[in-house]
C-alpha positions in Angstrom: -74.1 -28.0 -8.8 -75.0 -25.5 -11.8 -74.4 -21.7 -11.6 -77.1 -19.4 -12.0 -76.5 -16.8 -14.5 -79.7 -13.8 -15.1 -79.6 -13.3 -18.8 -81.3 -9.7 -20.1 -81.6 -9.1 -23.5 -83.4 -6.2 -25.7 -85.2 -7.3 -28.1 -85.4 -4.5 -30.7 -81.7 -3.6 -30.4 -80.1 -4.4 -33.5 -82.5 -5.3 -36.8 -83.8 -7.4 -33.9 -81.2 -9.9 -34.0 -81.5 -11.8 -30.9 -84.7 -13.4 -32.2 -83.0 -15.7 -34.6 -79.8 -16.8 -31.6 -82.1 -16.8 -28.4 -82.2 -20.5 -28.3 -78.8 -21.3 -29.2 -77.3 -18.8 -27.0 -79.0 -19.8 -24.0 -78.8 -23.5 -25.3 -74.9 -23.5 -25.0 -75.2 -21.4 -21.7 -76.7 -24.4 -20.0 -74.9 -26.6 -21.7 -71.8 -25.0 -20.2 -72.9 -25.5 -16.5 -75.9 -22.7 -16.1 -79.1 -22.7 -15.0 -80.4 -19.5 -16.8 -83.0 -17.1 -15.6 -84.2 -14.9 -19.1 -85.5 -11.5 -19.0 -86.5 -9.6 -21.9 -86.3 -5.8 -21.4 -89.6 -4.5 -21.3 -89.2 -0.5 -21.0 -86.4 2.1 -20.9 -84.5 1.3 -17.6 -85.4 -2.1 -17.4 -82.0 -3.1 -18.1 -80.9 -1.2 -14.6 -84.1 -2.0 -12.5 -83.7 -5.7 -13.6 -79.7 -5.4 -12.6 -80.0 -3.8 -9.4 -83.0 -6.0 -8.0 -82.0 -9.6 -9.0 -78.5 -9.8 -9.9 -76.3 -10.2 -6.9 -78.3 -13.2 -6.1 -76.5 -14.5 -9.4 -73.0 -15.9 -10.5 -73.0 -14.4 -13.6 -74.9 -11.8 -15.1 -75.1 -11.7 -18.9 -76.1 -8.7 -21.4 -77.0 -9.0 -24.8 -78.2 -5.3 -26.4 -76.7 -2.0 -27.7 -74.2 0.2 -26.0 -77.4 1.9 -24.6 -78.4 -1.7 -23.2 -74.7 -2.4 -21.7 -75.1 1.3 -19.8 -78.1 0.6 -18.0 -76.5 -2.9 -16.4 -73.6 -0.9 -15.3 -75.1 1.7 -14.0 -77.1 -1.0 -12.4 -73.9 -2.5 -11.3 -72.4 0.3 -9.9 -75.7 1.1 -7.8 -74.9 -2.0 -5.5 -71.9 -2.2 -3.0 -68.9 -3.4 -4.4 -69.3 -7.3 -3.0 -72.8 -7.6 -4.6 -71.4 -6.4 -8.1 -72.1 -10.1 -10.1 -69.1 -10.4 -13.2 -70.9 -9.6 -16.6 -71.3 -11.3 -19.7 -71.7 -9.0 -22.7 -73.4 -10.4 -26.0 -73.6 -6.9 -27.9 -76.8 -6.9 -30.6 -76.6 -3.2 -31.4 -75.5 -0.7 -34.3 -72.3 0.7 -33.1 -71.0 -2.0 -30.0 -67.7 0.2 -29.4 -67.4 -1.5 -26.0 -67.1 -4.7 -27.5 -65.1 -4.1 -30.4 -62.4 -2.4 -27.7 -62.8 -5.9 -26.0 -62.7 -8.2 -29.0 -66.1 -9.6 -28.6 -67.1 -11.2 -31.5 -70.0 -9.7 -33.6 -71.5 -13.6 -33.8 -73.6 -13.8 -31.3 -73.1 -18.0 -30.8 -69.2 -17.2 -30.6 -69.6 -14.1 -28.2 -72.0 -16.5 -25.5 -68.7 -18.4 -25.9 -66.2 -15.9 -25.2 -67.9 -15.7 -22.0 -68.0 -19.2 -21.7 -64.1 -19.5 -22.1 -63.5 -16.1 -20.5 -62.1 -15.2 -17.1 -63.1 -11.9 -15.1 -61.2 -8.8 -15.4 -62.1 -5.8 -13.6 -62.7 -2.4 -15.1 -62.9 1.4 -14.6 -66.5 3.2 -15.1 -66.9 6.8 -15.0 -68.9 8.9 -12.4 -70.7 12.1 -14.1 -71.9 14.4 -11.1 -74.8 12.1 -10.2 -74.7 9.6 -12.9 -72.5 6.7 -14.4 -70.7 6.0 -18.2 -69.2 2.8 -19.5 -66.4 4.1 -21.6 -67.6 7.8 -23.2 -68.9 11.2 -21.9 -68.8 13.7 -24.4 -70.3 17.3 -26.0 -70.9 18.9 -29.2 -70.7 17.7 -32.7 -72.2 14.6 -33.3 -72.6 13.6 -30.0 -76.3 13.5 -30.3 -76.3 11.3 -33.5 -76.9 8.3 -31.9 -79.9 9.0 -29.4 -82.0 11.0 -31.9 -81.2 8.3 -34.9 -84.5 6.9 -34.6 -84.3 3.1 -33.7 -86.3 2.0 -36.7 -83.8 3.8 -38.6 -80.9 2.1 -37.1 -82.4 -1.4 -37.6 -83.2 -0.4 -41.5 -79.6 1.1 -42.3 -77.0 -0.2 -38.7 -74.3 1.9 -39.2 -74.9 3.8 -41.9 -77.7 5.3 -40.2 -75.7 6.8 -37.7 -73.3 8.5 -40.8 -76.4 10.0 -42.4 -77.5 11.7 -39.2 -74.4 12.8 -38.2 -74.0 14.3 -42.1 -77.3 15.8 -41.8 -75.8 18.0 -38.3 -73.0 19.7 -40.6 -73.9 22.7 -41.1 -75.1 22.9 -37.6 -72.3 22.4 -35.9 -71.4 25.3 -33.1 -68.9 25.8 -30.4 -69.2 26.0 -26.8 -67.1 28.6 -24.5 -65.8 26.2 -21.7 -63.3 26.2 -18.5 -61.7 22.5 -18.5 -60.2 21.9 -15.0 -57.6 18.6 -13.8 -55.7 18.9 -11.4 -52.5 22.0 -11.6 -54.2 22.3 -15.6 -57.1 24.4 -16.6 -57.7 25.0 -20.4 -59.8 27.8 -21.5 -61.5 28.1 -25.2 -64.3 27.6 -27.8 -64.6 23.9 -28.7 -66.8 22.3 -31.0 -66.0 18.5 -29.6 -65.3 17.1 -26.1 -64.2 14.2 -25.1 -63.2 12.0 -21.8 -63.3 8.2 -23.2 -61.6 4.8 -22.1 -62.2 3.3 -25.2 -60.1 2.1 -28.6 -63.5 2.8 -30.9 -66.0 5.8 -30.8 -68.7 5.8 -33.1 -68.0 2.5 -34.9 -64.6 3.7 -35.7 -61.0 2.7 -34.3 -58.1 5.1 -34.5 -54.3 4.3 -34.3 -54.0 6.6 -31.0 -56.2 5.2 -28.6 -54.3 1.5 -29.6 -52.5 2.3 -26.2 -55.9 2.7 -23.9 -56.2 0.2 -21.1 -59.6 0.0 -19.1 -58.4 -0.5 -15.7 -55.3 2.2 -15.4 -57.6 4.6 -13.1 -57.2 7.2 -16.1 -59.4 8.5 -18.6 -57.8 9.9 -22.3 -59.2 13.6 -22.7 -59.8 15.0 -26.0 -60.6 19.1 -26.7 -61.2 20.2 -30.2 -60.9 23.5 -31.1 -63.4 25.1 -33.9 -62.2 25.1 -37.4 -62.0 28.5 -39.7 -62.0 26.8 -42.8 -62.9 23.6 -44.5 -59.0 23.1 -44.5 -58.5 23.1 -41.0 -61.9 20.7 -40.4 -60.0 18.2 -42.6 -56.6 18.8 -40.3 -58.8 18.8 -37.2 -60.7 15.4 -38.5 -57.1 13.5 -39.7 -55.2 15.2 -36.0 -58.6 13.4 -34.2 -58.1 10.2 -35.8 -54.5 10.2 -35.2 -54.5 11.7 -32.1 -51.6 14.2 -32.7 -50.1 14.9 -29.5 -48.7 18.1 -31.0 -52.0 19.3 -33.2 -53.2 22.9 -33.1 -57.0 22.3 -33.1 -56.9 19.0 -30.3 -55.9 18.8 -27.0 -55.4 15.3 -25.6 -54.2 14.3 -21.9 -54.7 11.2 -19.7 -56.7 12.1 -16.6 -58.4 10.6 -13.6 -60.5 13.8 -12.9 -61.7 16.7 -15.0 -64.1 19.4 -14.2 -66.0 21.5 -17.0 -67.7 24.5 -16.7 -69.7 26.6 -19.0 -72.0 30.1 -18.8 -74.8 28.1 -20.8 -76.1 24.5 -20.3 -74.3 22.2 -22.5 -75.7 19.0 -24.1 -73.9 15.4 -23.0 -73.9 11.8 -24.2 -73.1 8.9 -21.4 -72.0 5.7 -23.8 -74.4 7.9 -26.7 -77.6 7.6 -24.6 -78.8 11.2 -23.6 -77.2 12.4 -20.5 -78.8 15.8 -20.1 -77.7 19.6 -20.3 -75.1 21.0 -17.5 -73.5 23.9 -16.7 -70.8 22.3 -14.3 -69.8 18.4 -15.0 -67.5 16.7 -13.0 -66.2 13.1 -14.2 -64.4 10.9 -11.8 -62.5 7.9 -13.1 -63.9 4.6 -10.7 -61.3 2.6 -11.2 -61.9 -1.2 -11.5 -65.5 -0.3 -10.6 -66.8 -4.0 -12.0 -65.9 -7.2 -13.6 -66.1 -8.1 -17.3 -65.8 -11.5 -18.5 -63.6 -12.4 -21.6 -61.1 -13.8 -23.0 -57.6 -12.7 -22.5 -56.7 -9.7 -24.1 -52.9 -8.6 -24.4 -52.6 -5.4 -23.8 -56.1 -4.0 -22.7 -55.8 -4.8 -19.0 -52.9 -3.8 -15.8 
């Protein structure tokens, strides 16, 4: 007897891209042993609503979209009890994808439907912030906004790129924030112009050779504080220490958590997985630790 597997996809995410692989993506899904229910997202939070009626009466759910996209069907996810949480399938189609490039996913769409295909389930951590839920990245300050005010149009024209022009156009913009960062015994106290809590090996397109030790099911988060530069000089130094994640820098702070609490006199703007996640005064990020199940291949390394 065939499994049933819910298949959402958005549309627009992407230069459209699903429009030219819908066929032979669900073609090879039912050709692999699936009776396939499709649904097209039809609004913002579709993607959740869709995921929190219908897919616990499924085998497999499957996701093909953005990072934006992939959010909602967690959060979805995470909204049932932890029995009723059907293993996902993710088929990313956006800009930017830094879930699946952590996960090895293949940018082909065919050959990503068949990483799931020839993948096993692994479970994963999620994040809880206050009342809400993140994939793999809550963060503040500079360019954290790049991606949810890059217009989509934009981001269909340009992909990438268009998320380096906006975040080049927020330069001289940039500002810091006064903030009391709590975990645990520690509490850090300063003006940063960046913050970070991320289980991730690639923010913002981009992979660094520090988070090549992250593993999405230890129960902690990585941490990341910068500090706001004087100079040009010390942006550069602050931009290289980032990358690197220098344990010892001057201008980061980095630790592994599984709970931090910030706290600030003014409302600070966040990004959940670069979707808007409102303004806060008080944010407090739990670690869920293997929260739900990803299909994939085997990856050395990324999982306990």
């Amino acid at each position: 007897m065939n499994q049933k597997m819910l298949f959402i996809y958005n549309p627009f995410s992407g230069k459209a891209r699903i429009k030219n692989h819908l066929s032979s993506i669900i073609d090879a899904f039912v050709k692999g042993g699936y009776d396939v229910t499709v649904r097209p997202t039809q609004k913002p939070l579709d993607a959740l609503e869709t995921v929190r009626e219908k897919a616990s009466a499924y085998d497999t759910l499957v996701v093909c979209g953005g990072d934006g996209t992939l959010n909602e069907s967690v959060k979805g996810l995470l909204s049932l009890p932890p029995s009723q949480r059907t293993p996902l399938g993710y088929i990313p189609a956006g800009c930017t994808n830094d879930y699946a490039a952590t996960l090895h996913i293949p940018k082909n769409m065919s050959k990503a439907a068949m990483n799931i295909l020839e993948g096993r389930p692994f479970l994963c951590d999620a994040g809880r912030f206050n009342d809400n839920y993140f994939v793999y990245i809550a963060a503040f300050g500079a360019f954290t906004q790049v991606s949810y005010n890059t217009p989509q149009k934009f981001k269909n024209i340009f992909g990438h790129a268009a998320y380096l022009l906006e975040g080049i156009k927020r330069l001289p913009g940039i500002r810091s924030t006064h903030l009391r960062v709590t975990s645990g015994q520690t509490q850090i106290e300063g003006e940063f112009i960046l913050g970070m809590v991320s289980n991730t090996r690639s923010v913002g397109g981009f992979k660094s050779k520090g988070q090549l030790g992250a593993k999405l099911n230890d129960g902690l988060f990585e941490v990341i504080l910068v500090k706001n530069p004087n100079n040009a000089m010390e942006l550069q130094n602050i931009i290289s220490d980032f990358m690197r994640r220098n344990p010892s820098s001057p201008y980061c702070t980095i630790f592994k958590a599984a709970s931090v609490r910030f706290e600030s006199e003014e409302a600070v703007g966040w990004t959940l997985d670069g979707e808007n996640g409102g303004v806060h005064k008080t944010v407090a990020i739990q670690n869920l630790n293997k929260a739900f199940t990803m299909i994939t291949r085997d990856q050395p390394g990324l999982f306990d």
